[in-house]
C-alpha positions in Angstrom: 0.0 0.0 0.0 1.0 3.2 -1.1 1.4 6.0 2.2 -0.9 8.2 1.0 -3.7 5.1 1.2 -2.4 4.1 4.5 -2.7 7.7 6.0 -6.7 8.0 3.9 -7.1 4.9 6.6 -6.1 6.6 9.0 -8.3 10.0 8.4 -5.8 12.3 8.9 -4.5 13.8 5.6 -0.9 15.2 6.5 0.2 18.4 4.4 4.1 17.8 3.7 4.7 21.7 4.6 2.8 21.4 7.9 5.1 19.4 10.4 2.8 18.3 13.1 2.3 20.3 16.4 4.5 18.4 18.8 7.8 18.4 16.3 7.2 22.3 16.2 7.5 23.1 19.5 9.6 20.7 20.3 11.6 22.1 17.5 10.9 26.1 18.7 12.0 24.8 22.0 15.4 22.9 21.1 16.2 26.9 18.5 15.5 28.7 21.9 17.5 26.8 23.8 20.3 26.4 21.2 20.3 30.0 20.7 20.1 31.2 24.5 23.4 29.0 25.2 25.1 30.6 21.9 24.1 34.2 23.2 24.8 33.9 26.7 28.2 32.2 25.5 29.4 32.5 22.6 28.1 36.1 21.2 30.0 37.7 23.6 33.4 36.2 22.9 32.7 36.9 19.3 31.5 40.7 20.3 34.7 40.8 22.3 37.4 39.4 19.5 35.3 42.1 17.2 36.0 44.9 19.6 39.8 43.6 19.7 40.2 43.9 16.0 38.3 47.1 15.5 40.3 48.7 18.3 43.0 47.6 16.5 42.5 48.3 13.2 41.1 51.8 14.4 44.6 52.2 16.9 46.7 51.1 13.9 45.5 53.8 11.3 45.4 56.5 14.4 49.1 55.1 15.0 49.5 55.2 11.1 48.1 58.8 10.7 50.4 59.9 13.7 53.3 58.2 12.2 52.8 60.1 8.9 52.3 63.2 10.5 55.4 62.7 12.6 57.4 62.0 9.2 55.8 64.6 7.5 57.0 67.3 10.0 60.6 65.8 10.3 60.4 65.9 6.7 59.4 69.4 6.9 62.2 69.9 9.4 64.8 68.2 7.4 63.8 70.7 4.3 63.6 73.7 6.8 67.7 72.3 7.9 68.3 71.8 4.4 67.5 75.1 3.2 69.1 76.6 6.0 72.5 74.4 5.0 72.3 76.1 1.9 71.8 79.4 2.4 74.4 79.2 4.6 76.6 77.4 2.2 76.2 80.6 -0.2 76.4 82.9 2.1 80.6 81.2 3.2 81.2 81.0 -0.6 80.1 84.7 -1.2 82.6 85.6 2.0 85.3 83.4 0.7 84.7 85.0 -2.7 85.1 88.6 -1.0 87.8 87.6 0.8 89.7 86.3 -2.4 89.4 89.6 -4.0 90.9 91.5 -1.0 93.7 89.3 -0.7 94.0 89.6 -4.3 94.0 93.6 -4.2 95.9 93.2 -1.7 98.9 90.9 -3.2 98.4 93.2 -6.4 99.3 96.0 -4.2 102.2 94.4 -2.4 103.6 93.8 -5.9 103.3 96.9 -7.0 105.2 98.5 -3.8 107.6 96.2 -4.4 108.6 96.7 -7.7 108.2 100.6 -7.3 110.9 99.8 -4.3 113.0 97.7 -6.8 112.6 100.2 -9.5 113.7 103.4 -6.8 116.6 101.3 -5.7 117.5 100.2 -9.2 117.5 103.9 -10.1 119.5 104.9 -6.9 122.1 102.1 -7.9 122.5 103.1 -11.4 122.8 107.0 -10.0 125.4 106.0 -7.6 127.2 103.7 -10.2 126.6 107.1 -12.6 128.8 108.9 -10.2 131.2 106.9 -9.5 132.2 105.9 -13.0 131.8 110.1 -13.9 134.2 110.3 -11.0 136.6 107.4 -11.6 136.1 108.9 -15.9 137.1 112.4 -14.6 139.8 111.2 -12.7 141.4 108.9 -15.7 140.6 111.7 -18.3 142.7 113.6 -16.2 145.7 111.7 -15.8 145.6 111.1 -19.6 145.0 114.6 -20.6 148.0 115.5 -18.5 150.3 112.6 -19.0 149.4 114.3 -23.3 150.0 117.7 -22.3 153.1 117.0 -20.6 154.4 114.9 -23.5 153.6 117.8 -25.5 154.9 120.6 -23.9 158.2 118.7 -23.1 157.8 119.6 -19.1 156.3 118.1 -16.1 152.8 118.9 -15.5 152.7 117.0 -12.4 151.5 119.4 -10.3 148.2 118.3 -8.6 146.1 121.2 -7.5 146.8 123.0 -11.2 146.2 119.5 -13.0 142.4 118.7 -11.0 141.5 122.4 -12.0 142.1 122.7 -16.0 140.8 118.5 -16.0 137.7 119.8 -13.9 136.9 123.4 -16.1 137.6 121.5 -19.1 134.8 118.5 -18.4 132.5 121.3 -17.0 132.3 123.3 -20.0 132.0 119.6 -21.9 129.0 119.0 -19.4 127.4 122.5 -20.4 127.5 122.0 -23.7 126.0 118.3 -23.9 123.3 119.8 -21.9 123.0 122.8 -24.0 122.6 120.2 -27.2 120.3 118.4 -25.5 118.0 121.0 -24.4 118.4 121.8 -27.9 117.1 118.4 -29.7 114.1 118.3 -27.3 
């Protein structure tokens, strides 16, 4: 016999989406139970590790946002420095710069005393050395002129006073009259 004929026999005609009353509260009964023990114990563990992780997760970015604006003001720092190192950098180069040039004057300067010192003393020496070949000249002039004259005249012209005075008239007038031609040829 088929069940549908066996329940007919029966009188009861069972609807396959209807469970019978007893199952459903036992059923109802069992859901309650099994959900009063999972919110009593296990809902708040889970509500707990939730509240773990979202503290952290919420802690880490606050920590990450804090970290980046940390390293965005010692970046900002390390700029500030940087700049600073620079213009301070320029600022030695432009002094050394300066300072290059007025050592440099000042060398130019030194040089220029010097060799206005060499050129004064060169000038002093070749006056001095003027004089004393003019004087050692006058002198040798004048022994020749009167070692001439006394070959000419025959006679001794030996005397010294008289000799130094014709030698030094005769160069004198020799002296005015280079400087008269020279004055001249200007």
């Amino acid at each position: 016999m088929s069940i549908a004929a066996h329940l007919a026999e029966e009188g009861e005609i069972m609807n396959p989406l209807l469970p019978a009353w007893p199952e459903i509260i036992i059923g109802l009964l069992c859901f309650f139970i099994v959900f009063g023990i999972l919110g009593k114990k296990l809902l708040p563990s889970i509500e707990k590790v939730l509240s773990e992780r979202r503290d952290a997760i919420e802690g880490g970015m606050e920590r990450a946002e804090a970290a980046q604006a940390e390293a965005q003001a010692t970046l900002e720092q390390y700029r500030a420095e940087l700049a600073e190192a620079r213009h301070e950098a320029a600022r030695i180069i432009e002094q050394a710069r300066e300072q290059g040039a007025a050592q440099l004057a000042e060398m130019r300067e030194e040089g220029q005393r010097q060799r206005e010192a060499i050129v004064a003393a060169g000038h002093a020496q070749i006056e001095a050395d003027k004089k004393q070949a003019t004087a050692a000249l006058r002198q040798d002039v004048g022994s020749l002129a009167t070692q001439l004259a006394s070959r000419i005249v025959g006679e001794s012209l030996e005397d010294h006073a008289r000799q130094s005075g014709v030698v030094d008239r005769f160069l004198d007038e020799l002296e005015a009259k280079a400087a008269v031609a020279q004055g001249a040829a200007k």
